[in-house]
N, C-alpha and C positions, 0 to 999 in steps of 0.2 A: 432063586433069584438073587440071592447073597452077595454072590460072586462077582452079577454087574454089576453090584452099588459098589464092593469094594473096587473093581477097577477104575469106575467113574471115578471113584477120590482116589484112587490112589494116580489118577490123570492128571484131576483138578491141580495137585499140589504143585508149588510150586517152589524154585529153587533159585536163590539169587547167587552169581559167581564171578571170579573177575577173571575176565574173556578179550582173546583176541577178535573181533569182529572185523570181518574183512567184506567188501562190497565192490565185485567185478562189474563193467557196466561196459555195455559196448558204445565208441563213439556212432554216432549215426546210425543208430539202430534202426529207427523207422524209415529212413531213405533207401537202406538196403534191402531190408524188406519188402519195400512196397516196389522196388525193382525185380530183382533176384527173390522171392520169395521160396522157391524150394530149392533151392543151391543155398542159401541163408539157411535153412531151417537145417537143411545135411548137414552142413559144415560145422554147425551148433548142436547138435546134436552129436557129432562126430568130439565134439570138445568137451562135451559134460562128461561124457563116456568115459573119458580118457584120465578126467581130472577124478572123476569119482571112484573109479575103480585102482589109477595106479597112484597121482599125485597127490590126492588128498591121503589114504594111509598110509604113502612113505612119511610124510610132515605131521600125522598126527591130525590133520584137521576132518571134518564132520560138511558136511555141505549141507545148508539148511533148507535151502529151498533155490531153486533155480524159476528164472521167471522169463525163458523164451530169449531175454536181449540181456541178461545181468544175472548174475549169483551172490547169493548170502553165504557167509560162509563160516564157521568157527575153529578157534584152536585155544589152544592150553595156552600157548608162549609166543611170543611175536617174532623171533628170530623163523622160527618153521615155517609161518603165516607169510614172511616176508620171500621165503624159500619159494614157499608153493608160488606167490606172487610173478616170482622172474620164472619160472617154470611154466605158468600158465599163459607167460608172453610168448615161449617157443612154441607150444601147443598149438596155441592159435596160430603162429606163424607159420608152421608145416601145414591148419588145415586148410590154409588160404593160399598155401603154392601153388601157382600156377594161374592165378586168378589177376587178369591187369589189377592195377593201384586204386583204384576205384571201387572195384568191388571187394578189395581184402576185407578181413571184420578186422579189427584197431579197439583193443580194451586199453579203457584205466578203471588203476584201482586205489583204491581208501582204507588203509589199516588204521585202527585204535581201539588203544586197550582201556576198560571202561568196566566197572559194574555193571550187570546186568540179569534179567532172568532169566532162566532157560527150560524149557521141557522138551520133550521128546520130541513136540512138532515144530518150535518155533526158538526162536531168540529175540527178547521183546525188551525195550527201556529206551532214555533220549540216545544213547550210546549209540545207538543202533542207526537211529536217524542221524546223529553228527557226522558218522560214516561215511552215508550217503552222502552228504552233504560233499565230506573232504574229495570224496573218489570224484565228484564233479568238478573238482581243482583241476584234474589232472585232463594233459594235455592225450593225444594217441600214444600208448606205450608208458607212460609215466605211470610211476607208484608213488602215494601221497601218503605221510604219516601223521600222526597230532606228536604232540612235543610228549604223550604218556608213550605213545609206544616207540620212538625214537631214542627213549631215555633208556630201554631196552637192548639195544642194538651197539655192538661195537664196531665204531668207525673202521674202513679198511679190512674189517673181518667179514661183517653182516651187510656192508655196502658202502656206498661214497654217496655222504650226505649233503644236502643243499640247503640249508636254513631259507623259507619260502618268506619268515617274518611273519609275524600277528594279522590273521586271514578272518574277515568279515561275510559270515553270515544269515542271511534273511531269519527272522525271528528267533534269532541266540542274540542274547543279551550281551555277552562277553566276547569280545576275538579269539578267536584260535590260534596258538602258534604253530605252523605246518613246514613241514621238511618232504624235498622229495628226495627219492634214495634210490639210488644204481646200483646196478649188480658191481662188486668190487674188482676189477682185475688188476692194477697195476699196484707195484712192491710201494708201500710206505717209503718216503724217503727222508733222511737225517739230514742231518751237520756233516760236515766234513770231520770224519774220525780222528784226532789226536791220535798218539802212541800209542800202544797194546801196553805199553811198562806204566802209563799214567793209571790201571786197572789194577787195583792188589787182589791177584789170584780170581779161580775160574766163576761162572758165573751161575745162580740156584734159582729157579722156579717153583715157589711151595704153593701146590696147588689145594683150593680148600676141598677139605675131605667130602666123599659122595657119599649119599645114605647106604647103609651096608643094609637095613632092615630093623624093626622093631620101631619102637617108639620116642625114636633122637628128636627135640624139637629142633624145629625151622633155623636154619644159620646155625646151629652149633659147629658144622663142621669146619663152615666157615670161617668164626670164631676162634676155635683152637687153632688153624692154621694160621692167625694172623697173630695171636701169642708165640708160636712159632717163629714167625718172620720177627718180632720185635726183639726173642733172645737173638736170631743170630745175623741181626742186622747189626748190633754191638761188635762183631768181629770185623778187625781192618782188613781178614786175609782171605774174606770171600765178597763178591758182590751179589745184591740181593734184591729181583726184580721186585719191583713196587707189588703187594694183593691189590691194588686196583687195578693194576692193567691182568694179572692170574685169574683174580674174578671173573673179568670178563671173559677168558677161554672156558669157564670151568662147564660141566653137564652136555661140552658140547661134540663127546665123544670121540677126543680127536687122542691120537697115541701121543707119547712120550714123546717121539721125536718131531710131530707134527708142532707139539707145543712146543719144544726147545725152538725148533726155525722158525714161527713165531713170535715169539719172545727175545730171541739172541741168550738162549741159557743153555750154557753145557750139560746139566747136573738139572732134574726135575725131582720133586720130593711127592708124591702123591697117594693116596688109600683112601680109607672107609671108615666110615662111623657107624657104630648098631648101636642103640639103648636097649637092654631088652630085662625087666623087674631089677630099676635103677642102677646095672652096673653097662658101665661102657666097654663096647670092645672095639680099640683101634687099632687099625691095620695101615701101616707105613712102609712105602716101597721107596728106595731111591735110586734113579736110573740113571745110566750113562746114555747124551743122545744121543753119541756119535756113535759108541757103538751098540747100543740096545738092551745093554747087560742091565740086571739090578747087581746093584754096589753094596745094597745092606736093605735088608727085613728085620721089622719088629713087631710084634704082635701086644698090644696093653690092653688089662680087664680090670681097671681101677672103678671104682662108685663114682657116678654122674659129679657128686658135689665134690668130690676129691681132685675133677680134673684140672681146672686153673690152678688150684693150689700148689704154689711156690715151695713150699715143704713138704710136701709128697712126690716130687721129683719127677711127676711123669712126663711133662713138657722138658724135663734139664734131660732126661734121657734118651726124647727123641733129638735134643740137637748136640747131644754128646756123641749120638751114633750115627747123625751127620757130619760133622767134623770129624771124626774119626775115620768115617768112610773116606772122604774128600781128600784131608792131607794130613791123616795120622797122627793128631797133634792134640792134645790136652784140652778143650772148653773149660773157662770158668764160666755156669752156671750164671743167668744172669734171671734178678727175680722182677717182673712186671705187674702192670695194676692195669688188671682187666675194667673195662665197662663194668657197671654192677649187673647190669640186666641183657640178655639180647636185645630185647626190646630196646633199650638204652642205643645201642647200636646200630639197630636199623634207623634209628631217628638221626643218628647220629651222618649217618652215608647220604638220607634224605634232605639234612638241615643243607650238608654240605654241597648237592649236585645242584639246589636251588639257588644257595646263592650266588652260583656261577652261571645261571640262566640268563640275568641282566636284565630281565623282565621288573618292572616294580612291585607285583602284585606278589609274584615267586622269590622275590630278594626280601621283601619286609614278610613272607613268611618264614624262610631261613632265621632271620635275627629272632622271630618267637619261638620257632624250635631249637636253636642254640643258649636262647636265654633260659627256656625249662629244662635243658640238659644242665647247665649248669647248675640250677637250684637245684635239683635231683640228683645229681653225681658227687655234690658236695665238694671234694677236692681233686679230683680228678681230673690234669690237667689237659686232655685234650679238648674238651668242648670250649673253654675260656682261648686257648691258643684259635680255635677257628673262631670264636666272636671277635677276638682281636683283628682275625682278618675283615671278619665284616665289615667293623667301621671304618676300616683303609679302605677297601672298594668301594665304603659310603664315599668317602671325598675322592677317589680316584675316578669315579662315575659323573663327578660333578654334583651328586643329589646331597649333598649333605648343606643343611644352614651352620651349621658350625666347625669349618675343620679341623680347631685346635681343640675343642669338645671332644670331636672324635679319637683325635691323638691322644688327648688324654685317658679316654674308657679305653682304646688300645692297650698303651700301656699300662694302666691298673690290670687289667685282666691277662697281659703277657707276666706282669708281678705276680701275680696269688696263682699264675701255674706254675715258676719256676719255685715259687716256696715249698708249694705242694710237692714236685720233683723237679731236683734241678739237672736230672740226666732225660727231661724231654726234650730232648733236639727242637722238635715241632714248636714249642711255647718258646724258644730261644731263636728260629728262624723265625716267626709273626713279628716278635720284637724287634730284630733288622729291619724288617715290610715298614713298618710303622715308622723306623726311627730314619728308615732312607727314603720311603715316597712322601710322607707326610712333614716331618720335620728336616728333611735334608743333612741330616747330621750323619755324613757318609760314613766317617771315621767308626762310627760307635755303632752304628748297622754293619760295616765289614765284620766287627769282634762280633757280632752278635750271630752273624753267620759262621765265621770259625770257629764261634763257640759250640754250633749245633751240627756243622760236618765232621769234629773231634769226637762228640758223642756218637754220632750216627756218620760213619765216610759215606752210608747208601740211601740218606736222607735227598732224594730228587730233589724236594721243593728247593732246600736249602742250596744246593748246585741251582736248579735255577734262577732263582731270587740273588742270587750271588752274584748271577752271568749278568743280569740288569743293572745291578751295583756298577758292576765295570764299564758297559754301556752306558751311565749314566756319567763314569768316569770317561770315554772317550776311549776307553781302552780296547776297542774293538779283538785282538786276537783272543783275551783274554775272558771278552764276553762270550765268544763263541766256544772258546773251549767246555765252559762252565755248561752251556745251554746246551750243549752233544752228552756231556755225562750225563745231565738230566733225563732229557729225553731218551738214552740208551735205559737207565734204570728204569723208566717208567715206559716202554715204549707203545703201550694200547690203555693208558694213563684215561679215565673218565672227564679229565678234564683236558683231553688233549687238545683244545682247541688254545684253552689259555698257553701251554706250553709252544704251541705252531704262533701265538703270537707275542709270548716274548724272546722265542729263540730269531721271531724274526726282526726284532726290534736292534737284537745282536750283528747281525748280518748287517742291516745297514750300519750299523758305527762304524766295523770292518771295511766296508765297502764294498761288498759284496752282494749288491743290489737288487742282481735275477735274483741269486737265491732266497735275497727276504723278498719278493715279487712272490717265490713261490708257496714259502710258507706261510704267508697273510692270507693271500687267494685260501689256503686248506684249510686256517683258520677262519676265516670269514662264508665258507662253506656250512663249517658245525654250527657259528653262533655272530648272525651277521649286523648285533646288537652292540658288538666290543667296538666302542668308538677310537680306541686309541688305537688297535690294528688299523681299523680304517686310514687315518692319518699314516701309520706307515706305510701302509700299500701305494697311499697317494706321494710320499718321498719316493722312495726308493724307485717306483715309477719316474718322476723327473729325472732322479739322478742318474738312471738308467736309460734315459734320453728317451724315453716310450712316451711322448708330453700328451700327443692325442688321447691314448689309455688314461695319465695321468690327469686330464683335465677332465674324463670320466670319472676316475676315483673321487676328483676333488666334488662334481657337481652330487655323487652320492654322499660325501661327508657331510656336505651343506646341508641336506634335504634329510638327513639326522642330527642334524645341529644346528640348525639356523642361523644361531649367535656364535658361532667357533669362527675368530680371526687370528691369524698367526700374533700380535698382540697377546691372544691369551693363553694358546698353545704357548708362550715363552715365559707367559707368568705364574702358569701353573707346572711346570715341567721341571722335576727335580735338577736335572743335569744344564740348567738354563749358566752356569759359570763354565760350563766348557763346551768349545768347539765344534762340537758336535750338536748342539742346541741349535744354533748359527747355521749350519750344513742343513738344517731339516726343516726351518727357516724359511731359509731364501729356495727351497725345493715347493714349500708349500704354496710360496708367492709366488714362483713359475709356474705352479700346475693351477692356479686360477683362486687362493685363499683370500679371501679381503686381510688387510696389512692393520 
């Protein structure tokens, strides 16, 4: 009788995991039913079958229970989860051909990722109920995400996002912020391309390294590849796509050339990592996309602790035998100051996606975890260069009671990171941010940009923050040039909604009105919180003679800012001494702004 004690416990036990939960729900279940009851039941029946046997192990997910009009469903990752999602809309749609509009079944679904417990029969915790909850957002065919598993997902790869806004639910305490998400099919689109001669030399994708096996912790590979990216972002004669927008291709098995068309990179750098009794073996391929070729292999077996290290040379070797591959030419070796910890740097990607949420709750947790990164990192200048940014989006948001307070903790914390090193680009582009949104001191924010594009030519932020500068100057060709390189260098950028809304801020100085019409619209898709997109959408719309649209934009402005009259838009608006001020002005007093 042993036996079934120990299966009973080894039943009971339980396991807590952080899980995609996904929740199919048919609209109008019961009315279908209680019409069509066994053409319902086939056709549902006809769809679990399909999903459980082909859909769900292509995606990796688990079907937890099926309940006649709706399925529970689980997976490891949310990208797959989101897969199965738009897959399970075709499913159904073949099993309902041929059936008048009436009788079709019509799902929506509810993805989010969430702690939870799991055993063999069930998946249990509130995760599971919030689910249910979101998938009841959803209209016939719509898929609904929470802002955990959205944060997952890269725009235009993973789908076309809709920021739904902070969503209230019966007996949750707190809103939910929800997005619904489309299957992707049209090309990203840019800025109008400047010169190929404004580009120094061809373009590199260093993708973070995949586990090769053994015992690598979490994000190392990651990590070394973005030590990578920081020596050879120092060279003027390659360009060097942003790891945030490489991150987000990475695990998702796509070839060399899939990621170069993608990205816009000629030249992809990618391999593996194994730990296995403390010594590392890394494997480095670099490929040509056009034509498929690898251009140079190298194989390293240095000890785990030896990897960062600057005098051991393993990171100066992988990008000696990149440059050399690429255009035969000498690297000097350039030495970097890693994160102390991974940990340190997971915190560090987290402070930063948060404060770009525009949430209150998610912005003043960003400033707590950028203020413990910096007591913890001691001199390490990147965490102090993003709290600099903080308190410029504090006053650029409006929430700040003091915006020369803020100016000033900017700048002290853009100081003690250029001390600490004065070759971070990053701590010398916040100092611009600060010295040109906050203080208007255009003059000394332009140097403070040139100072940080001379270090780094393939510092994005720094091109875009620069392209604003000019638009703040009136300079419209100028801004746009600036906000195309940005966004080329970073072109799947995690923060691409900020970049879709100050390259469109560009557009309009220019004059070029559709086009900021279309890059606010995309930005206000991801994050439909950014008040100051708004305001542009709502110009560029008048100036574009669309007033009816425009007088839309303007009653949405209102109904998130009450108190916003062009009055204040002129008092707060850096570039309120040039002509451009005035243009944007008299657009917001045509599309319906109180004066």
């Amino acid at each position: 009788m042993q036996p079934a004690a120990d299966d009973e416990e080894s039943w009971l036990e339980l396991t807590r995991a952080r899980r995609t939960i996904v929740v199919v729900d048919v609209v109008e279940s019961v009315r279908l039913m209680q019409a069509h009851e066994s053409e319902f039941i086939a056709r549902w029946r006809r769809f679990v079958d399909e999903m459980r046997t082909r859909v769900l192990p292509e995606n990796g997910g688990r079907l937890v229970k099926s309940l006649g009009d709706g399925m529970l469903l689980e997976f490891a990752d949310v990208p797959p989860a989101v897969a199965a999602a738009y897959e399970a809309q075709r499913v159904i749609a073949r099993c309902s051909a041929g059936f008048p509009g009436g009788e079709s079944i019509c799902l929506r679904t509810g993805i989010h990722l969430a702690d939870v417990v799991v055993d063999d029969l069930d998946v249990y915790g509130s995760g599971v109920n919030l689910t249910a909850r979101i998938a009841a957002l959803g209209q016939p065919t719509e898929v609904i995400l929470s802002a955990e598993a959205r944060d997952a997902l890269v725009p235009s790869v993973d789908g076309e996002l809709h920021d739904l806004g902070e969503c209230y639910f019966k007996h949750i305490a707190q809103p939910v912020r929800c997005f619904r998400v489309e299957e992707a099919h049209a090309t990203p689109i840019h800025l109008p391309a400047p010169s190929e001669e404004a580009f120094m030399g061809p373009s590199i994708a260093v993708m973070p390294l995949e586990p090769g096996g053994g015992e690598a912790p979490a994000g190392l590979g990651e990590a070394l590849a973005g030590e990578v990216v920081s020596v050879l972002s120092r060279s003027h004669r390659i360009r060097v796509i942003s790891p945030l927008s490489t991150r987000a291709l990475a695990a998702r098995g796509l070839s060399c050339e899939e990621i170069g068309a993608r990205l816009g990179a000629r030249y992809v750098l990618a391999g593996t990592l194994a730990v296995v009794g403390g010594r590392a073996t890394v494997v480095c391929d670099l490929s040509d996309v056009v034509s498929g070729n690898v251009l140079w292999s190298e194989v390293l077996r240095p000890p785990v602790e030896e990897l960062f290290d600057p005098e051991r040379g393993h990171l100066g070797a992988i990008v000696a035998g990149v440059m050399d591959a690429i255009d035969r030419a000498e690297v000097e070796k350039a030495r970097t100051l890693p994160l102390p910890t991974l940990h340190s740097y997971t915190l560090l990607i987290g402070g930063v996606t948060m404060m770009h949420r525009t949430g209150n709750a998610d912005f003043e947790r960003a400033r707590s975890i950028l203020e413990y990164l910096v007591e913890r990192s001691g001199r390490h200048p990147v965490p102090r260069a993003w709290l600099a940014k903080w308190h410029v989006l504090n006053v650029q948001q409006g929430w700040s009671a003091n915006p020369q307070a803020d100016a000033a903790v900017a700048l002290e914390q853009t100081a003690r990171a250029i001390e600490a090193d004065a070759h971070c680009s990053l701590a010398h582009t916040m100092e611009g941010f600060a010295r040109a949104n906050i203080l208007r001191d255009f003059d000394a924010a332009g140097e403070c940009y040139m100072r940080a594009l001379d270090l780094n030519p393939n510092d994005s932020l720094a091109w875009l923050l620069n392209g604003v500068l000019h638009a703040f100057r009136d300079e419209g060709h100028a801004a746009m040039e600036a906000c195309d390189r940005a966004q080329r260098l970073s072109p799947l950028d995690p923060l691409r909604y900020f970049y879709d809304a100050l390259s469109a801020s560009a557009a309009l100085t220019a004059g070029h009105y559709e086009q900021a019409v279309v890059l606010a619209r995309r930005s206000l898709q991801l994050n439909r919180s950014h008040l100051s997109t708004h305001r542009a959408l709502t110009a560029a719309l008048a100036l574009a003679g669309r007033a009816e649209e425009a007088r839309a934009s303007a009653a949405e402005l209102l109904a998130r800012d009450p108190g916003f009259t062009v009055r204040r838009f002129l008092a707060r608006t850096p570039g309120r001494a040039f002509g451009i001020s005035n243009r944007i002005a008299q657009a917001l007093r045509d599309a319906g702004i109180p004066a």
